[in-house]
C-alpha positions in Angstrom: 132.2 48.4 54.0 132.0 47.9 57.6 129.0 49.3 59.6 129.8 51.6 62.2 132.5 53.4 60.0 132.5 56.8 58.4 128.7 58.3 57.5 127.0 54.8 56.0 124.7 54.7 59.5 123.6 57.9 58.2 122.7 57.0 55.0 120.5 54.2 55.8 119.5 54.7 59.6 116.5 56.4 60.7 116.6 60.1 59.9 116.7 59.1 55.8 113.1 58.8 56.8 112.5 62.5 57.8 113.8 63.2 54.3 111.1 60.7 51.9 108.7 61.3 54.7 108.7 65.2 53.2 107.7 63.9 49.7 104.7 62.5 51.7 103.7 64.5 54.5 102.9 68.2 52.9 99.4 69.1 51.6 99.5 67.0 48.7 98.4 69.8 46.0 101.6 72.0 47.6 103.9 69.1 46.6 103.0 67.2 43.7 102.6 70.0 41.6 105.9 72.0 42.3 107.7 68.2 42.2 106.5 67.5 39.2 107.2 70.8 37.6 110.2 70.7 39.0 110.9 67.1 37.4 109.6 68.3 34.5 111.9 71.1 33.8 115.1 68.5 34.4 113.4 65.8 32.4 113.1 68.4 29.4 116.5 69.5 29.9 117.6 66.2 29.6 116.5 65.7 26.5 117.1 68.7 25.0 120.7 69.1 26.1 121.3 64.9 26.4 123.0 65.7 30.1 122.0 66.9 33.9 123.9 67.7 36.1 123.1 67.5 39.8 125.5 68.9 42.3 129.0 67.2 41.2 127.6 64.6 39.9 126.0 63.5 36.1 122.9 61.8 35.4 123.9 59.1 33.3 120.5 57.1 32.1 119.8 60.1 29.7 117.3 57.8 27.9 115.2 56.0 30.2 114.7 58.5 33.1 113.1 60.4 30.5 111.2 57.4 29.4 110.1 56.9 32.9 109.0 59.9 34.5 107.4 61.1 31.2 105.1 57.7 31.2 104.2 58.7 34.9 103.1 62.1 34.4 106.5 63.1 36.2 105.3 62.1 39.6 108.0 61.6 42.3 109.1 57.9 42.0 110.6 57.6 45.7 108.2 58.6 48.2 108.2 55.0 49.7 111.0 55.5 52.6 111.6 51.5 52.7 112.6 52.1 48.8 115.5 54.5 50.0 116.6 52.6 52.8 116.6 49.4 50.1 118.4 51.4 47.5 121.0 52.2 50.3 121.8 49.2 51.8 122.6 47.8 47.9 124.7 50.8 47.5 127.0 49.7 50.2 126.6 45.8 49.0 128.5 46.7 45.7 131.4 46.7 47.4 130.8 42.4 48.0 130.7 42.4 44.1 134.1 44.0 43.8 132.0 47.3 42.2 132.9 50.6 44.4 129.7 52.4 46.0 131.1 56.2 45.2 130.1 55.6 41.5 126.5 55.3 42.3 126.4 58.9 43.9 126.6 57.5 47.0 128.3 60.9 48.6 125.9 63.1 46.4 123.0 61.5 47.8 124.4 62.2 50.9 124.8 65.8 50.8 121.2 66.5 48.9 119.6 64.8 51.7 121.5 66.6 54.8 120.6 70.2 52.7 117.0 69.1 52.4 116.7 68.0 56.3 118.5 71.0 56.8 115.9 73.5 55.0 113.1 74.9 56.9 110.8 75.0 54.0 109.4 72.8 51.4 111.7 72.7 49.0 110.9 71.0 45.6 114.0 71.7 43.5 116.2 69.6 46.0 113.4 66.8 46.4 113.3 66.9 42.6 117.0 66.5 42.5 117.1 63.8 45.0 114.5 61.5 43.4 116.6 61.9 40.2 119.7 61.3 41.6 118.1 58.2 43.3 116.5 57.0 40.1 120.2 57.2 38.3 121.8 55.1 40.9 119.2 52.4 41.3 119.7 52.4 36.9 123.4 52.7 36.9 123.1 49.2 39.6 120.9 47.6 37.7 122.7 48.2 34.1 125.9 47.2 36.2 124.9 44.4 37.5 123.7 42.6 34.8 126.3 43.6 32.1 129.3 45.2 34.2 130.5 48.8 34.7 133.5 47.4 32.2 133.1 48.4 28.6 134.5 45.2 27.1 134.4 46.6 23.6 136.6 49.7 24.4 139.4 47.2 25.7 139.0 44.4 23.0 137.1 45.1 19.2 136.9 41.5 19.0 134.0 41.2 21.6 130.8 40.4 20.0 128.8 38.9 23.3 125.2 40.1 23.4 124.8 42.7 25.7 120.8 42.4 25.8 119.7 43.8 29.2 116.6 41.4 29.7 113.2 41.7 27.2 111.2 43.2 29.9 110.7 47.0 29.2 113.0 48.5 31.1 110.1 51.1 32.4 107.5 48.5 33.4 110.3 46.5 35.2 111.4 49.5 37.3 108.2 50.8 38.2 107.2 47.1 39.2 110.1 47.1 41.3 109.2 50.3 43.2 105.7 49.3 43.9 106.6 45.8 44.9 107.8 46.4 48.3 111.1 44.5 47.4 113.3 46.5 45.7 116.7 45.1 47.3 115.4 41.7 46.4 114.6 42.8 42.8 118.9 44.2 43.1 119.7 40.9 44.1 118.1 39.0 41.7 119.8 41.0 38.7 123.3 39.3 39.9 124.4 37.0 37.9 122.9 33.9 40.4 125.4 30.9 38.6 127.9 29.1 40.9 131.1 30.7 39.0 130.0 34.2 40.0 128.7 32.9 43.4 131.8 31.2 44.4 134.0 33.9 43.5 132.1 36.5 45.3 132.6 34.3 48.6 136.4 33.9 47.5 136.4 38.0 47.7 134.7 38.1 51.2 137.0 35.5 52.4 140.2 37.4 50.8 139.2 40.9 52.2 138.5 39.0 55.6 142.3 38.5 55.4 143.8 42.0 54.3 141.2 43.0 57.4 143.5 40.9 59.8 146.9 42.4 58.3 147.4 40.4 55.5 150.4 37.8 55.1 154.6 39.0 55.3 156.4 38.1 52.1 158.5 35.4 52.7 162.1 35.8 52.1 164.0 34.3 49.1 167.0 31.3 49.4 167.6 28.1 48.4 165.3 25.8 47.2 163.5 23.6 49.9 161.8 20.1 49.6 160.8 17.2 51.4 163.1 17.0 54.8 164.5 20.2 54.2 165.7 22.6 57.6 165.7 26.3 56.8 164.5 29.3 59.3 162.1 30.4 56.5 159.9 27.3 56.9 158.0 28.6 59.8 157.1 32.3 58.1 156.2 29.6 54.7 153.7 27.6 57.2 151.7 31.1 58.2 151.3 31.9 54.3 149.7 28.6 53.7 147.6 28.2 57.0 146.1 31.6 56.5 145.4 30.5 52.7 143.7 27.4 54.0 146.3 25.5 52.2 147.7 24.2 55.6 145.6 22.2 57.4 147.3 22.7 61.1 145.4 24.6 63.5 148.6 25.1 65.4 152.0 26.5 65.0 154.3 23.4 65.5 157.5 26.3 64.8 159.0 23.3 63.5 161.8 24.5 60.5 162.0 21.8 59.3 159.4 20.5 55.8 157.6 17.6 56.7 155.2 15.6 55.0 152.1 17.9 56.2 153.8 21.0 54.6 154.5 19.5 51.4 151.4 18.7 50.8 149.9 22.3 51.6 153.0 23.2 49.4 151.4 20.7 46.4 147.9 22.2 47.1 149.2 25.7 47.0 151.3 24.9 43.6 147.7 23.2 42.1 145.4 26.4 42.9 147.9 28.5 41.1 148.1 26.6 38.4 152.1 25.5 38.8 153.6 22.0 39.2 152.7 20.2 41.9 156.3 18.8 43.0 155.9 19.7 46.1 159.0 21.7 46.2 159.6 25.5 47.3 161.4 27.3 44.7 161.3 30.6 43.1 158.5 30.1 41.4 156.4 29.1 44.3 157.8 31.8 46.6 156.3 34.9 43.5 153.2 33.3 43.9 153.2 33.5 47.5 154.3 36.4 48.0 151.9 38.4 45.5 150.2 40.9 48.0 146.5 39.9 49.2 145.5 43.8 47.9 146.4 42.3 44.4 144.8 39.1 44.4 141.6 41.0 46.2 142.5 43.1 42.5 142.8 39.9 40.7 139.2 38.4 41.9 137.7 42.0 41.3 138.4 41.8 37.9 136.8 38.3 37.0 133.5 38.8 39.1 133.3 42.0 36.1 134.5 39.8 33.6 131.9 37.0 34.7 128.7 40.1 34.6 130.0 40.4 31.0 129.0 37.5 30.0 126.9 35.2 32.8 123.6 37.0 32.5 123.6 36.0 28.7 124.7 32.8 28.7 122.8 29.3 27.7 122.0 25.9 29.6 124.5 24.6 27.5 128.0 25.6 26.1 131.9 24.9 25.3 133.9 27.0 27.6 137.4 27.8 27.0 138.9 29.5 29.3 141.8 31.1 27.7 144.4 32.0 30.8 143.7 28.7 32.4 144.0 26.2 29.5 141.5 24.4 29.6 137.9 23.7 27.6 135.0 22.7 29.6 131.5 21.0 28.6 129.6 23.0 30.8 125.6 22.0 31.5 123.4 23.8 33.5 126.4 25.4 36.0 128.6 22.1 36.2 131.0 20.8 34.2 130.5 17.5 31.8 134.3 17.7 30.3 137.1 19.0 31.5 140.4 18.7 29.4 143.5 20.5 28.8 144.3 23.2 25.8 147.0 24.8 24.3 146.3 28.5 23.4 148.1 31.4 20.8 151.6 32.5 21.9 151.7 35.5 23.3 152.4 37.5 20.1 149.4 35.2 18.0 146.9 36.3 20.8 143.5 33.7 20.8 141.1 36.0 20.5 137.6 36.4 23.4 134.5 35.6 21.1 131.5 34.0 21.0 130.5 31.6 18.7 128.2 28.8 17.3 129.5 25.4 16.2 127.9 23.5 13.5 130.2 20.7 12.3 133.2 18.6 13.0 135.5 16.9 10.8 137.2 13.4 11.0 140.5 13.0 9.5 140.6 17.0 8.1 142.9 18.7 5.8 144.3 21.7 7.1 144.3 25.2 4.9 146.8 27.6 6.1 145.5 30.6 7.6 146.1 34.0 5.4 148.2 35.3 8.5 150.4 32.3 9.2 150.7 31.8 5.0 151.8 35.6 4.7 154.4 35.5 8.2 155.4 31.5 8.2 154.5 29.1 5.5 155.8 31.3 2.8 159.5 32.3 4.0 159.7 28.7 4.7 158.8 27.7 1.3 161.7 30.3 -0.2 164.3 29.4 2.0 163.8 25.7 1.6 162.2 24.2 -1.2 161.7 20.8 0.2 159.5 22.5 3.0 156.3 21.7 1.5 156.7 17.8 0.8 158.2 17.3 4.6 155.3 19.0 5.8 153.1 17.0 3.6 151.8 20.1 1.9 149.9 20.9 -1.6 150.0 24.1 -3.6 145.7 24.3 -4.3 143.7 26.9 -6.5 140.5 28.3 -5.5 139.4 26.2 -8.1 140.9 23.1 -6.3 143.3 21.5 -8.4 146.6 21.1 -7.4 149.3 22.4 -8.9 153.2 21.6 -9.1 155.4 23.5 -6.8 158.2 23.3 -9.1 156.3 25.7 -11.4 155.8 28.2 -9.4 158.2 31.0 -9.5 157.6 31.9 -5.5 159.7 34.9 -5.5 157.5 36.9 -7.0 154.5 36.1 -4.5 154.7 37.7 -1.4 152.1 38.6 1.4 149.6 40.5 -0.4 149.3 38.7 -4.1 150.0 35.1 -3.2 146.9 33.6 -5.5 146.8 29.9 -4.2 146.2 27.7 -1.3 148.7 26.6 0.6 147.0 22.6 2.4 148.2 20.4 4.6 146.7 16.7 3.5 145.7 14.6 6.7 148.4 12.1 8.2 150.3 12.2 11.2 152.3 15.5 10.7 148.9 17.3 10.0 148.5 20.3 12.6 144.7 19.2 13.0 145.2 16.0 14.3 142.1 13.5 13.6 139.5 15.9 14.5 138.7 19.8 14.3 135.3 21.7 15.6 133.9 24.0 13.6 132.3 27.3 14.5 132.9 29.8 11.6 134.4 33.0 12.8 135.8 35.8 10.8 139.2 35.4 12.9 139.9 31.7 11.5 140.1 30.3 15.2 138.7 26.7 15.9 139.3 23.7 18.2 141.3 20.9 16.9 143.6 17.7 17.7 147.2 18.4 17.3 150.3 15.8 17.2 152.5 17.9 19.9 150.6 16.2 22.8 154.1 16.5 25.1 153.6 20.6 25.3 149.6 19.4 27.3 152.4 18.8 29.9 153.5 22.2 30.4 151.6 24.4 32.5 151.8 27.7 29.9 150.4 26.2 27.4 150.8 29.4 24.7 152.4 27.7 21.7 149.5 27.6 19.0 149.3 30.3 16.1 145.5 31.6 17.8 143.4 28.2 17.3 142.8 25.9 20.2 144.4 22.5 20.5 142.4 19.9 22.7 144.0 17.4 24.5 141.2 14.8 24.7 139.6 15.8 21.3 137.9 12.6 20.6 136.1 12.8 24.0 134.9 15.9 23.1 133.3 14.8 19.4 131.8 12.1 21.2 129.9 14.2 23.8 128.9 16.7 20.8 127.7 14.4 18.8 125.4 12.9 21.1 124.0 9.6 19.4 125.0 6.7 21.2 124.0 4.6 18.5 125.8 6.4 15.5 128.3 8.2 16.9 129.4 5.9 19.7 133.7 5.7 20.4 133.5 2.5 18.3 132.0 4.3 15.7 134.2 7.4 15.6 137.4 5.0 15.8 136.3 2.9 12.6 136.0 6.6 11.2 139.2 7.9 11.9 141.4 4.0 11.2 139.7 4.9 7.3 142.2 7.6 6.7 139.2 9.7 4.9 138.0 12.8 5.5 134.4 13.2 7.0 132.2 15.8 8.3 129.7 15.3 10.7 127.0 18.1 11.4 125.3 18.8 15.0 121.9 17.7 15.9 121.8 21.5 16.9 124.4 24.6 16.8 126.7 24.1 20.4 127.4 28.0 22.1 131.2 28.0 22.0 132.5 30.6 24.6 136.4 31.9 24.0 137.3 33.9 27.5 139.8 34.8 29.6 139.9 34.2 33.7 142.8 34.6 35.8 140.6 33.5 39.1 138.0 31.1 39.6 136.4 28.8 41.9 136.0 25.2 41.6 133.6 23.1 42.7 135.2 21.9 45.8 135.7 25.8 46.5 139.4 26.0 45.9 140.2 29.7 44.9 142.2 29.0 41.8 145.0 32.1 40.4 146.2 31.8 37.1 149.0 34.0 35.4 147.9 37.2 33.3 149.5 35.7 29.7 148.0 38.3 27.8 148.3 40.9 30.4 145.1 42.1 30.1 144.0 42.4 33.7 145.3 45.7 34.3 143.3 47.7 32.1 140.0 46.4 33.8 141.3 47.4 36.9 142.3 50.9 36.2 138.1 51.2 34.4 136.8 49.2 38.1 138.6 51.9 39.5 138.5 55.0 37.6 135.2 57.1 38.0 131.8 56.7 36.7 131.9 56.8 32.7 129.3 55.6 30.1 129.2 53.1 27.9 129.0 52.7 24.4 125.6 51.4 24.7 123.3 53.3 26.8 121.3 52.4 29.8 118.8 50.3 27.4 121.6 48.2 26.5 121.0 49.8 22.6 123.7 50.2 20.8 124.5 53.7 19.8 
């Protein structure tokens, strides 16, 4: 929010001090004990009625204000004026992390203050209501901040990230914080401090920098354009890409005609959204420029929450997969060791966001049908043609493991719910796993793997597998996993997978594998990267961004309920 605008000078210039100077400056037996009485009524209504209301406005850390001003004998926690003005200026930060200041009672503590610099006397009902109100926001920012106003688990009952808030007790740390002298550094430090959040937060600064000049015009639709190209549209095209930063020219040559300079902006334009980079100016290209900059301001909003979901918790070392961009990364300590394409479940065979550990790889695997893909696929293949299971080089298995003769099985009679066997694919070159699949036991049957359609790495919506993930350079990958130069060099794994037998291979140590979905990021060379919502599931964190204050399902310990 820009200084200078609306009331925000108010809230954090000078005459906030005539209000916490008040909690200081009366004879101190005249105000601590009406204060604390005062605290101590709305502290025991809090936990006898689980809910305060202050003005408009809710308290919404029904747990630990409690816990906090009943450890400290009820005592006023703000009478430090520096801690307001801190706890101010961070309100009006939020908006740089895409979070809107109004839900941390910005307005409310607006009003309480100009009624208690308007009162003549000591009053001690408002200054009680005030330092609650202040204590709630500075919780609701923390809690925020370090897990995200989002409640993943109301949008997706897959998600099963740890939403630990820190080990420190959540009383010591905020008491430390207001007697430290710091407390907006002790705010900043609870953002998440890794380059992927970092970067994108700039990318948001530098997007809202361009809505605050007017934006870009949408550039009018026509024919196809490329390389040496004349059309009146190219000079309206060369002011969407300059402003972008995807056009290098500092000057408008108001040339209509595509030169080598704007097909290369065109190419760099096509990469950071993720389309293919001919060069060319086509439909495709034109939708992507002419999405508004309020949505992609939207867009980046909704990954910095989705990166405060999971970046605070997060180890040294993991397997990324970012599900919307298809790709996997190795990622150590912030950077990336591995980058390679994936192919991800069609739209209607969603891959599900989880976290998991992987334990194991296997060379030259079998592949057991999944119960879903058995009950909707495999088996109305198997009935319409019965040759289906040899061409696919398929065995009929008990749980027993013997394998049985298709030929006696009387398969009309099984059906999704009572089909008794297992349907595996024995390794070869038709088998769906490729040479290699990872292993990290979930309940949803999802794992990496090789695959044999290695043309579809070539398209850039990659949504074609049945909820696994196919990895384009999978041997890369078990090499870096496993780790041992020695035994499990390339050499090594090559010999492994020429002996046609299947072999599992355990971890020195379980790897973190990370399933999520981004639709903006920012690389490493700072390239603000858009990727299309496949799953459309952006819009339902924006409406929660944007939609009022409202609690969790875990409280403002980070305990479940």
């Amino acid at each position: 929010m820009k200084k200078g605008k609306g009331r925000t000078p108010g809230l954090i210039g000078s005459s906030l001090c005539l209000v916490t100077s008040l909690l200081m400056s009366v004879d101190a037996a005249a105000q601590a004990d009406p204060t604390q009485a005062a605290i101590g009524r709305r502290v025991e209504q809090i936990r006898r009625d689980g809910r305060l209301e202050i003005g408009t406005d809710g308290i919404s850390a029904v747990e630990l204000i409690p816990d906090y001003y009943e450890a400290y004998d009820f005592l006023p926690a703000w009478t430090d004026p520096a801690n307001v003005l801190d706890l101010f200026r961070a309100i009006d930060d939020l908006e740089h992390e895409g979070l809107l200041p109004r839900d941390y009672h910005r307005e409310a503590l607006f009003r309480l203050r100009e009624r208690i610099e308007a009162s003549s006397t000591f009053n001690p009902e408002l200054l009680a209501d005030y330092d609650l109100l202040l204590m709630d926001a500075l919780l609701r920012m923390v809690y925020h901040l370090l897990g995200g106003k989002v409640d993943p688990e109301r949008l997706d009952p897959n998600w099963n990230f740890s939403e630990d808030i820190r080990t420190l007790d959540p009383v010591t740390a905020i008491r430390d914080a207001l007697t430290s002298g710091a407390l907006y550094q002790f705010l900043e430090r609870t953002k998440p401090a890794g380059p992927f959040y970092t970067r994108l937060r700039r990318a948001l600064a530098e997007y809202r920098e361009i809505q605050e000049a007017g934006g870009w015009k949408a550039v009018p639709d026509g024919r196809p354009l490329i390389l040496g190209a004349a059309d009146s549209r190219v000079p309206a095209i060369r002011d969407r890409l300059r402003l972008t930063g995807d056009l290098m020219e500092t000057e408008d040559s108001g040339s209509e005609v595509v030169d080598a300079e704007l097909e290369e902006a065109v190419r760099r334009f096509q990469r950071r959204h993720h389309l293919t980079d001919d060069g060319g100016i086509g439909k495709e290209v034109l939708a992507e420029m002419n999405v508004p900059v309020a949505s992609r301001i939207d867009q980046i909003r909704v990954n910095l929450e989705r990166d405060r979901w999971v970046l605070n918790s997060t180890d040294r070392e993991y397997i990324l997969v970012n599900i919307a961009g298809f790709y996997l990364a190795h990622v150590r300590n912030g950077g990336f060791d591995l980058l390679t394409r994936v192919q991800v479940g069609k739209p209607y065979r969603k891959t599900p966001v989880f976290k998991a550990e992987m334990t194991y790889l296997v060379f030259n695997p079998t592949w057991t049908v999944p119960p879903t893909m058995l009950a909707n696929d495999v088996l109305p293949e198997i009935k319409r043609d019965a040759s289906y299971l040899k061409r696919m080089n398929m065995n009929v298995v008990t749980h027993g493991g013997e394998v049985l003769d298709p030929e006696t099985i009387d398969w009309s009679s099984y059906g999704r719910s009572n089909f008794p066997y297992i349907i595996r694919q024995e390794l070869g070159p038709t088998n769906a796993l490729g040479l290699v699949k990872f292993v990290f036991p979930n309940k949803h049957f999802v794992f990496l793997h090789d695959t044999p359609s290695k043309s579809l790495f070539e398209q850039n919506a990659r949504t074609f597998s049945s909820g696994c993930i196919r990895v384009e350079n999978p041997l890369d990958l078990a090499e870096r996993l496993l780790d041992d130069p020695e035994r499990w060099n390339r050499e090594e794994i090559d010999r492994v997978i020429r002996s046609k037998k299947t072999q599992t291979v355990y971890l020195k140590k379980p790897m973190p594998v990370l399933l999520l979905y981004w639709t903006a990021y920012v690389d490493e060379f700072g390239e603000v990267h858009f990727l299309r919502d496949v799953y459309e599931r952006d819009q339902a964190i924006l409406e929660d961004l944007n939609a009022g204050f409202r609690m969790r399902q875990r409280d403002l310990k980070g305990n479940a309920k």
